[in-house]
VEXMAR-691002 format. One record per residue (C-alpha): z, y, x; residue number from 1. Coordinates in Angstrom, 3 decimals. Last residue first. Layout:
BEGIN
{site {Z,Y,X},NUM}
...
END
This chain:
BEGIN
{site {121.056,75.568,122.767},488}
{site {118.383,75.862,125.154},487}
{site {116.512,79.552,124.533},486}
{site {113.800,78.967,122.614},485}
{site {115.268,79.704,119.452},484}
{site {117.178,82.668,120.441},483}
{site {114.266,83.963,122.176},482}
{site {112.318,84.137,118.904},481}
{site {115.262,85.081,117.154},480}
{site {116.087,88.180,119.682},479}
{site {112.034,89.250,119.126},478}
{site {112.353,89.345,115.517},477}
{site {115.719,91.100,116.022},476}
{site {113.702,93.549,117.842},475}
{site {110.611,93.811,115.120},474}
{site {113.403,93.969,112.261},473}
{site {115.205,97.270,113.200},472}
{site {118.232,97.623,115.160},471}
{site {119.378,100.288,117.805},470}
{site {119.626,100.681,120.726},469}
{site {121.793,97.921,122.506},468}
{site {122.613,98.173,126.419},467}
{site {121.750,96.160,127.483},466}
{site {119.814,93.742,129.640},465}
{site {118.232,92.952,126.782},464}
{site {116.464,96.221,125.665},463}
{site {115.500,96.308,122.531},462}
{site {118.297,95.988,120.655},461}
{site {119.965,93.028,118.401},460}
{site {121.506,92.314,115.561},459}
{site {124.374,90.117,115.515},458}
{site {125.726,91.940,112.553},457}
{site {129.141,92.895,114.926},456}
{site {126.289,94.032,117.823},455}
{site {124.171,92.774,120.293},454}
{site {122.933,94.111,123.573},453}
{site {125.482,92.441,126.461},452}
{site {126.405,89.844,125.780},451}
{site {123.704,88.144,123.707},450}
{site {121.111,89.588,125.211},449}
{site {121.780,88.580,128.786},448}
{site {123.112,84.819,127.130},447}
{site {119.708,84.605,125.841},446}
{site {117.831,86.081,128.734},445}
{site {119.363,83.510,131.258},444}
{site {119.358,80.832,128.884},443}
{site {115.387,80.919,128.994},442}
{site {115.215,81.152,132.623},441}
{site {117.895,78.068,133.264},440}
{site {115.565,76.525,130.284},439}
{site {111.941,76.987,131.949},438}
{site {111.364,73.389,133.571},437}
{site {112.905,71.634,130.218},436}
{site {110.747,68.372,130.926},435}
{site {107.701,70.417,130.610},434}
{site {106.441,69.576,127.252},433}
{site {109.036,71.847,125.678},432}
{site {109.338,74.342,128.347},431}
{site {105.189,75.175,127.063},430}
{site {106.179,75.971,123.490},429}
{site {109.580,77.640,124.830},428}
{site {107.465,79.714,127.159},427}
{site {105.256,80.730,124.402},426}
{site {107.844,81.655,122.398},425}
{site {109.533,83.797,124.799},424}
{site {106.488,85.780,125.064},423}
{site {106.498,86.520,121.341},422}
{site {110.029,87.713,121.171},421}
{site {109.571,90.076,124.556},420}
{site {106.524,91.475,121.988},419}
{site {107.783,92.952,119.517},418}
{site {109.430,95.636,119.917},417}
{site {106.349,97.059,121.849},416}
{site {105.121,97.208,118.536},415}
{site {106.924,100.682,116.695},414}
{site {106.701,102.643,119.502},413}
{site {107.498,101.293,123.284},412}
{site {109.113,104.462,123.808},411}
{site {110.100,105.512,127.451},410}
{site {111.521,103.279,130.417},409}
{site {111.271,100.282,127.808},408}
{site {107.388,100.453,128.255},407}
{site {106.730,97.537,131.048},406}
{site {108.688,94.804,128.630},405}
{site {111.859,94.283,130.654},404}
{site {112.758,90.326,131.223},403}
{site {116.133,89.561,132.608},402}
{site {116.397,88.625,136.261},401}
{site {117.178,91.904,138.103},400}
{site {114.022,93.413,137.305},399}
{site {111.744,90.855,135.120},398}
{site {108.593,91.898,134.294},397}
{site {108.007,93.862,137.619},396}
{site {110.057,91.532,139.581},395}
{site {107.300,88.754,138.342},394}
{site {109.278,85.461,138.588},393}
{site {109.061,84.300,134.874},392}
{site {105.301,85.692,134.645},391}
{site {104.195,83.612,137.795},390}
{site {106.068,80.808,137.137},389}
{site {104.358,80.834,133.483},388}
{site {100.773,81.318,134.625},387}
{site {100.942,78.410,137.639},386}
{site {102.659,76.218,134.708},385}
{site {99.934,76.818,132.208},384}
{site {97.232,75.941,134.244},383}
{site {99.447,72.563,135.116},382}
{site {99.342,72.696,131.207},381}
{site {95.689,72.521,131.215},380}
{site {94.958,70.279,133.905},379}
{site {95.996,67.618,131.774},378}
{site {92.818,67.431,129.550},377}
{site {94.245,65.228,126.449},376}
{site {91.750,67.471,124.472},375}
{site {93.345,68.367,121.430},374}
{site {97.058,68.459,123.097},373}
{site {95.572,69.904,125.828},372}
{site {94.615,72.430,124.029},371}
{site {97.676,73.266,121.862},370}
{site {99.515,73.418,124.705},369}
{site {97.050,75.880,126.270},368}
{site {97.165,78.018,123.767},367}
{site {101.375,78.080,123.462},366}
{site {101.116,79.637,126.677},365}
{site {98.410,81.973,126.095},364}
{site {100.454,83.777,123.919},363}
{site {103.345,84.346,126.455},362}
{site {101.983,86.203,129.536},361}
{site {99.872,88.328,126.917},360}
{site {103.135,89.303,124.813},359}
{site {105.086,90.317,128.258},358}
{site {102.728,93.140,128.187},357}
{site {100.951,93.763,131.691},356}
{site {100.035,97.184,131.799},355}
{site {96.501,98.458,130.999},354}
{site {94.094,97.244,135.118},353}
{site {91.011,97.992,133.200},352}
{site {89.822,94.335,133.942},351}
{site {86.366,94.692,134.311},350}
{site {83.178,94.198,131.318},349}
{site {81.528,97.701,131.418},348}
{site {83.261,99.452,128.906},347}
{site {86.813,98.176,130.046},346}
{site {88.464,94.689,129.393},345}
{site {91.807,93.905,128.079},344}
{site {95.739,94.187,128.211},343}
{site {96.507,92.632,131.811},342}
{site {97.828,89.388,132.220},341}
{site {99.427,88.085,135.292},340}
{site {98.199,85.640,137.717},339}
{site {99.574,88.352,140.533},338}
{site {95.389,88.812,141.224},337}
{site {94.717,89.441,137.873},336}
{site {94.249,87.558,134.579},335}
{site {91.881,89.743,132.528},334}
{site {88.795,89.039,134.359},333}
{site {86.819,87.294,131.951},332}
{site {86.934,83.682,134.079},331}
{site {89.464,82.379,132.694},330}
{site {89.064,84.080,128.955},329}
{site {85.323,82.624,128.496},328}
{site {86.442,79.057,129.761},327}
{site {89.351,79.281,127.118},326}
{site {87.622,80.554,124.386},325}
{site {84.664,78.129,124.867},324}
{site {87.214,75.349,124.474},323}
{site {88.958,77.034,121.503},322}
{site {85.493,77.439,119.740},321}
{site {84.559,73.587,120.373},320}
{site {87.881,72.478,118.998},319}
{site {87.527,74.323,116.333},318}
{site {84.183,73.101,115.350},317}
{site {84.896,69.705,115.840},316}
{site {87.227,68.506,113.266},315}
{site {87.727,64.890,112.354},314}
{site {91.362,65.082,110.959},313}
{site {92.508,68.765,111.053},312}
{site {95.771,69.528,111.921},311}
{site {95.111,69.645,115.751},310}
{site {91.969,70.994,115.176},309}
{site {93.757,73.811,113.429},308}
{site {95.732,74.455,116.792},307}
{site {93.029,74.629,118.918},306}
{site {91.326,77.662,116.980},305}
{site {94.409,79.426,116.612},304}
{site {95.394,79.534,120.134},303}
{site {91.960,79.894,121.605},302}
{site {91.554,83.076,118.905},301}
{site {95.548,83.919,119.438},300}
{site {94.814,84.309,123.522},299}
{site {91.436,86.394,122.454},298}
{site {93.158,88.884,120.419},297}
{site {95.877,89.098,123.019},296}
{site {93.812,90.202,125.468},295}
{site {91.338,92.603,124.562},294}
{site {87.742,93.556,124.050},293}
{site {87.023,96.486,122.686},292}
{site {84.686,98.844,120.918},291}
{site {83.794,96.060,118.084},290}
{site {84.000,98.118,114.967},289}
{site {85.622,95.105,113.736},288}
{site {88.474,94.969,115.597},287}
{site {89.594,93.662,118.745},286}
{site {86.642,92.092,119.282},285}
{site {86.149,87.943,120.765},284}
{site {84.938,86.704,124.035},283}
{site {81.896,85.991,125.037},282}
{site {79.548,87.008,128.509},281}
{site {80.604,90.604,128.216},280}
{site {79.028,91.117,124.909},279}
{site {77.614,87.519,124.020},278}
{site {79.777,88.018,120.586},277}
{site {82.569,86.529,118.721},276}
{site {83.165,88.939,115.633},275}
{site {82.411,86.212,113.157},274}
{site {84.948,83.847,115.183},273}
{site {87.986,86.015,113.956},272}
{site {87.106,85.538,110.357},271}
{site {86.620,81.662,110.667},270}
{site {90.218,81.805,112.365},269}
{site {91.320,83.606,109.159},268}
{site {90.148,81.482,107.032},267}
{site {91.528,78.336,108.796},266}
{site {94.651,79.777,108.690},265}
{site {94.572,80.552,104.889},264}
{site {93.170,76.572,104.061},263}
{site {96.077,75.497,106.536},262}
{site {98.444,77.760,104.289},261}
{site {96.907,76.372,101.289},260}
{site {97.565,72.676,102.772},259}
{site {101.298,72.587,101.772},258}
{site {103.045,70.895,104.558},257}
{site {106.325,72.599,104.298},256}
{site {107.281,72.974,107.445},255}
{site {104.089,72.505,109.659},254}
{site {102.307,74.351,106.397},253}
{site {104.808,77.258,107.779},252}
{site {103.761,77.224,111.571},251}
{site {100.101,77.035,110.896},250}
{site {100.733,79.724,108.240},249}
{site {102.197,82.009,110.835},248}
{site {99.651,81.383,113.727},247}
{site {97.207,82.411,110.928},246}
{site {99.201,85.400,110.146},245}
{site {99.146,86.516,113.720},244}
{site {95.512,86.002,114.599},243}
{site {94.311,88.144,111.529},242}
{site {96.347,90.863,112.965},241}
{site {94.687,90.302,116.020},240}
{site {91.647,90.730,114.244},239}
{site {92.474,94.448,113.142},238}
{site {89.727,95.164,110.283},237}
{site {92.456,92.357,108.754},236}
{site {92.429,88.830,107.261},235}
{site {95.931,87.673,105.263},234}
{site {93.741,85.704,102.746},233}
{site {92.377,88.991,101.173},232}
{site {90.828,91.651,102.994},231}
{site {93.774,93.788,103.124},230}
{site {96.507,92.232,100.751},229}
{site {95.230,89.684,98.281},228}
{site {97.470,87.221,99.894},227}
{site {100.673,89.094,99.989},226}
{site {102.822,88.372,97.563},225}
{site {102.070,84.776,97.131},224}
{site {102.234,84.319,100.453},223}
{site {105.322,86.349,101.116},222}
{site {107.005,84.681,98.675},221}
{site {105.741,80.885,99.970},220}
{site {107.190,81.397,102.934},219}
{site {110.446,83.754,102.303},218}
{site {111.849,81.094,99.971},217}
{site {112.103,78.862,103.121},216}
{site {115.110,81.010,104.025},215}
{site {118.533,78.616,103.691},214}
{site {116.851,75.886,105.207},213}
{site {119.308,75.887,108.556},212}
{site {118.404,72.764,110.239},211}
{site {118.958,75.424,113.563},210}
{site {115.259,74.414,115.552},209}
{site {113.097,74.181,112.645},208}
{site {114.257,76.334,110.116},207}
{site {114.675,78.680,113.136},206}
{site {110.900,77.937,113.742},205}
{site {110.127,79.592,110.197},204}
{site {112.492,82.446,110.822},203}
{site {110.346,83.422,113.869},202}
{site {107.394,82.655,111.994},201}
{site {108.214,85.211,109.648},200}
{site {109.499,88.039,111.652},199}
{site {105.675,87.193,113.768},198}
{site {104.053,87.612,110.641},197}
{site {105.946,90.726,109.815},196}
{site {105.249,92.194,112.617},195}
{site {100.939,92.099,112.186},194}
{site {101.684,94.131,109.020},193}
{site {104.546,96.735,110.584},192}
{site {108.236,97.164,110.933},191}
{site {111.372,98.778,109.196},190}
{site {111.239,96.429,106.591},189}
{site {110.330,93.115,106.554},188}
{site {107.508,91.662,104.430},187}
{site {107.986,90.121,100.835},186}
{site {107.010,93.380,98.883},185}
{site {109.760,92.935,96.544},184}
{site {111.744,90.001,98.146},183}
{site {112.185,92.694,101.308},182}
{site {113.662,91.265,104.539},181}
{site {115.390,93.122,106.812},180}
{site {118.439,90.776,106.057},179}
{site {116.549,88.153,106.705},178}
{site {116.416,89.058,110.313},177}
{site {120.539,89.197,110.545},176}
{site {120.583,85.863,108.911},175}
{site {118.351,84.296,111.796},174}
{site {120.134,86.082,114.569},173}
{site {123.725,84.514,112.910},172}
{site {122.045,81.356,112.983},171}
{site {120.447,81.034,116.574},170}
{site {123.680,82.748,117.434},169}
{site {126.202,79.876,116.311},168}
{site {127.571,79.726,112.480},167}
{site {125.818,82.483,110.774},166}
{site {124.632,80.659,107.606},165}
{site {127.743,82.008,105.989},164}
{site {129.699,82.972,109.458},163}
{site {131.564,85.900,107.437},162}
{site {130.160,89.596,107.791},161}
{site {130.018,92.773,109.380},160}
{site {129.610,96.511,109.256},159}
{site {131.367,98.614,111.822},158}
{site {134.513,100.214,111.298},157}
{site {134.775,103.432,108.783},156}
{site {137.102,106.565,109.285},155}
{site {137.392,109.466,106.913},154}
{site {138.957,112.527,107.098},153}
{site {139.689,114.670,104.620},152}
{site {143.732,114.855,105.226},151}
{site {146.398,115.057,102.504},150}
{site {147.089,110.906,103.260},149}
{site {145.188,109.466,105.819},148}
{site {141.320,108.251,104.958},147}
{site {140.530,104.313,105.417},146}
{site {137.478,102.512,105.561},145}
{site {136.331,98.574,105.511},144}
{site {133.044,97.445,106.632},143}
{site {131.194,94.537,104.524},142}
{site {127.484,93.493,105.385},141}
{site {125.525,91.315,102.488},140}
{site {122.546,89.251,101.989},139}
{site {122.181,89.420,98.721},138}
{site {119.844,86.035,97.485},137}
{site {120.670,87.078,93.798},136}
{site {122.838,84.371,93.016},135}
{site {124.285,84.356,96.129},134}
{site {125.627,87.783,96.212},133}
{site {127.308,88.494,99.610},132}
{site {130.228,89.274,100.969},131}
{site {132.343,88.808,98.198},130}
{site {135.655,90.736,97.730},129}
{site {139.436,90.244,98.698},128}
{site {141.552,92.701,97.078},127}
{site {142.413,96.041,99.317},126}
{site {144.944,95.903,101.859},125}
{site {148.409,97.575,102.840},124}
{site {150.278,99.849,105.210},123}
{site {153.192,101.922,106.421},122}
{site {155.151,101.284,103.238},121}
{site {158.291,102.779,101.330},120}
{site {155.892,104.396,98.845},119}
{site {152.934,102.042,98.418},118}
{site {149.776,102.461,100.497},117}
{site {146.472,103.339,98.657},116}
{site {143.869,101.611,97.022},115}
{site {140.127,101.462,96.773},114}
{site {139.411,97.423,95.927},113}
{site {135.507,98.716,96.319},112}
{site {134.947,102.345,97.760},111}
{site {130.986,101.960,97.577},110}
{site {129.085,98.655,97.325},109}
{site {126.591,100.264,94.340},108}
{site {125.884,103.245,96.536},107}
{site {125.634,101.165,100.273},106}
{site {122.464,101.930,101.816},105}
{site {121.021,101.463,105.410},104}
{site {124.201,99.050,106.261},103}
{site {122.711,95.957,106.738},102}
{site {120.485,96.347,103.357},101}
{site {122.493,94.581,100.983},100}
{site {125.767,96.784,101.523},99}
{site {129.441,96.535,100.567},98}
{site {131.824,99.217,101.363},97}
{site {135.546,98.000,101.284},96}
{site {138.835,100.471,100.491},95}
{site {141.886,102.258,102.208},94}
{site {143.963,105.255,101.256},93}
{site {147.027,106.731,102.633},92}
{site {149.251,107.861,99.879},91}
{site {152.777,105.820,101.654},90}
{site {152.248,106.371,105.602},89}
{site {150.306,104.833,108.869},88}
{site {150.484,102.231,111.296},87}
{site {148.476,99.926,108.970},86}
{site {145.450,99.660,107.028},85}
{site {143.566,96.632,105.562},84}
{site {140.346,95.672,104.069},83}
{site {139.253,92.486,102.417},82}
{site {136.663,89.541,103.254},81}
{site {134.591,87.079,101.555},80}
{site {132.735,84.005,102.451},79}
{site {134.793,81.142,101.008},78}
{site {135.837,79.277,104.174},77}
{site {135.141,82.466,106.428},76}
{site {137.527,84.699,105.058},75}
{site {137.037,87.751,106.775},74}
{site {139.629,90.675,107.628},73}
{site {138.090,94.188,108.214},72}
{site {140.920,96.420,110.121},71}
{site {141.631,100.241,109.792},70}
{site {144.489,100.909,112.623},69}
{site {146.535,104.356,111.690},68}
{site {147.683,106.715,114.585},67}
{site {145.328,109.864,113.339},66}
{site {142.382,107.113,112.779},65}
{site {141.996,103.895,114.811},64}
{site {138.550,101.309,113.739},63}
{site {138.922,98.102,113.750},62}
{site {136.553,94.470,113.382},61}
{site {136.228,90.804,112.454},60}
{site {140.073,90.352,112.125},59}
{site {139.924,86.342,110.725},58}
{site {141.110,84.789,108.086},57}
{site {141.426,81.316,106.724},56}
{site {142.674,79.684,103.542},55}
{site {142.243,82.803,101.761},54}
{site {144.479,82.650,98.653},53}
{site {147.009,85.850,99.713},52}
{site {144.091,87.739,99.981},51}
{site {144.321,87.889,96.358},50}
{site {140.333,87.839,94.632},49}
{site {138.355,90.481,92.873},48}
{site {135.878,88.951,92.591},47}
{site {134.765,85.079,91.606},46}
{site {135.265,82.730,93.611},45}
{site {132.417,79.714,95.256},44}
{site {130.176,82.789,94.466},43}
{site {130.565,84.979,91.827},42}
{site {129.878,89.034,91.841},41}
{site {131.159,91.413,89.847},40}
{site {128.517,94.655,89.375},39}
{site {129.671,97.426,91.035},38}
{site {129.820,100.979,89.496},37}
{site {127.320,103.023,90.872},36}
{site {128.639,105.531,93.631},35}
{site {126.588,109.069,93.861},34}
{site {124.897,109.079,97.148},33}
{site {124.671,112.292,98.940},32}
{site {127.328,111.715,101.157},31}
{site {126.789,108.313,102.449},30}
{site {129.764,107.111,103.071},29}
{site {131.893,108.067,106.187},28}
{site {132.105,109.238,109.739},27}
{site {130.315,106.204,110.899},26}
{site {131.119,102.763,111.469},25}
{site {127.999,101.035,112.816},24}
{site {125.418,100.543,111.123},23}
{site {123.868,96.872,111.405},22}
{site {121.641,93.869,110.192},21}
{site {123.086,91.582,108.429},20}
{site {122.377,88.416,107.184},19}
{site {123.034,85.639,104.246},18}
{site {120.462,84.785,101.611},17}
{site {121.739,81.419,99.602},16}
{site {118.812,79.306,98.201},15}
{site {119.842,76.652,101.053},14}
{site {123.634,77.073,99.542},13}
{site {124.493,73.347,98.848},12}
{site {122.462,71.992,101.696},11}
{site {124.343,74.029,103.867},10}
{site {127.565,72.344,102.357},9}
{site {129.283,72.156,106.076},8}
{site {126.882,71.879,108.674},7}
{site {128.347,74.528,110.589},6}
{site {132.259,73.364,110.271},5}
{site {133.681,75.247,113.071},4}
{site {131.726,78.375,112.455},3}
{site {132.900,77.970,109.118},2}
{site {130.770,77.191,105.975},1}
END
């Protein structure tokens, strides 16, 4: 489908797996890799394919070498693209790389359509080849390199791809994510456990928000591969972990409305409530050695807890566990004087003053909604309000209007990632029943993002005021989340 056209046969190609995550054009292949022959691959054409038959093209990205211009052209209509070289002299040699991992590996993608220019001729192209491998659910990134004639070396653009289930940025961010995706394991590489729940519930409520159904495989795949995992039934030593994948089969049985996933939720909420204590007047553990008391472990408890008696005809008990959640958390100590969040409790039951993490402004958000949709108490989402106008106009969360989690001066390790994605869901949960009171906020970050840290694979880096990092699936997690949030 075009960008033009994004509804365009996407019922067709729902099995289809289309993303791209990113490396940008570097010197050249892989060096220790030794090519593997390619495999043809059919889609709505077969490979190789004349250029001459695309009904559409577009220059998705160049690269210069010693005078010559290295282009990627993309064929949007069918989903394939070709390379081409120009400006240069007969011998010169051009070809495609194909990769099914963003760009991280390319062996059996290497040097396709390889060709060089004709005597008499300053340039010329490769054949037209598939971007990705529907068939297989190959999400696939094309770049397209050339090498000058009697010289070694090598010049590659940056990876990209056709609009395939990338037709707006909610889209292309969506297919980007899935391309970190692993069928084997069916988590996303490059991340952690408690990350992967959050990658997939930010592709579930793209689903949602885009129409795009393209990656509902992922739910039940990484259930099924998964559920033994741990403690079984997607429980953890870490209870916030636990709190994550029950938020994330809440959201999928709200897609799909297959009750395991409320039976696994509920699980796990019964799993966080066994390490509810009187130790600091309530409140849940962080993990099951109970030496801390925390947060975010409590916001997903309330959150969790309300939610399943939203989905549960005649419950009580989880109503009456996210009530006592929320009077416990209010008055804990955790919500300072700025009405911000800090990160927990200390040994002797005060707020130990850990940074504010945008995550903690955000999770308790999406509580509270649930709440007062169980209890119909409207005080609740006023609650909310105060917490989110506080944590959208904090100048220490938000320096020069776009939000900066408190460790992007140094290294926010492998979860601060995470958690600018998780905040922004929150807000959107609570912007939703607000009459749209957050979206000038909300657009503010996406557009931030999307100008100015994004890349040809629309993936996305940590930092979104720019400039981009790097990719790996936590921030693009945290780009989708925003992304679909954000007002379209």
């Amino acid at each position: 489908m075009s960008a033009a056209n994004p509804a365009l046969e996407v019922s067709m190609w729902r099995s289809v797996l289309l993303a791209a995550l990113i490396t940008v054009g570097s010197a050249a292949p892989a060096a220790a890799q030794e090519p593997k022959a390619a495999a043809v691959i059919c889609n709505r054409h077969c490979e190789p394919r004349d250029p001459a038959l695309a009904p559409d093209q577009r220059q998705a990205v160049t690269v210069d070498l010693a005078g010559r211009r290295i282009a990627l052209l993309i064929d949007d209509t069918d989903s394939m693209g070709w390379a081409t070289t120009d400006r240069g002299a007969a011998g010169d040699e051009v070809w495609l790389d194909r990769s099914f991992d963003g760009g991280q590996t390319w062996a059996s993608g290497s040097r396709l359509g390889a060709t060089a220019v004709p005597a008499g001729r300053t340039g010329w192209r490769t054949m037209m080849f598939n971007v990705d491998d529907w068939a297989n659910r190959g999400i696939g990134a094309l770049r397209a390199c050339g090498k000058p004639a009697g010289q070694q070396a090598i010049a590659c653009t940056a990876w990209a791809r056709s609009t395939w289930n990338a037709w707006d940025r909610r889209t292309a961010a969506a297919t980007a994510l899935m391309q970190f995706y692993d069928q084997g394991t069916g988590l996303f590489r490059t991340t952690g456990w408690w990350n992967s729940a959050n990658a997939l519930n930010a592709v579930i409520d793209n689903i949602r928000v885009s129409g795009m159904d393209s990656y509902r495989y992922a739910v039940a795949n990484t259930y099924d591969r998964n559920r033994t995992a741990h403690l079984g039934e997607f429980r953890n030593d870490y209870l916030d972990d636990t709190g994550w994948w029950g938020l994330a089969w809440i959201a999928a049985y709200d897609l799909t409305g297959d009750a395991r996933y409320l039976n696994t939720a509920r699980i796990g909420a019964d799993h966080l409530a066994a390490y509810w204590d009187s130790t600091c007047g309530g409140g849940v553990w962080w993990h099951v050695s109970r030496n801390y008391k925390n947060a975010v472990t409590n916001e997903l408890y309330i959150h969790l807890n309300a939610a399943l008696h939203n989905r549960m005809s005649g419950d009580t008990v989880y109503r009456q566990r996210a009530v006592a959640g929320w009077q416990w958390f209010a008055a804990s100590g955790m919500i300072n004087g700025s009405r911000l969040i800090n990160d927990g409790l200390t040994a002797d039951c005060r707020n130990n003053g850990q940074p504010a993490w945008t995550y903690n402004q955000g999770v308790i958000l999406d509580g509270l909604v649930e709440m007062h949709r169980a209890t119909g108490d409207a005080t609740l989402l006023t609650r909310a309000r105060d917490l989110a106008d506080a944590s959208t106009t904090a100048e220490s969360l938000n320096p020069g209007g776009i939000l900066r989690e408190p460790c992007e001066g140094g290294d926010c390790g492998v979860d601060g990632p995470s958690f600018k994605g998780i905040y922004t869901r929150g807000l959107g949960g609570l912007n939703a029943v607000s009459s749209g009171r957050y979206d000038a906020y909300l657009r503010r970050q996406a557009d931030s993002a999307h100008a100015r840290s994004r890349t040809s694979l629309n993936t996305y880096g940590l930092r979104w005021a720019g400039p981009f990092d790097r990719a790996d699936a936590a921030r693009q997690q945290s780009a989708l989340d925003l992304l679909n949030a954000a007002p379209g």
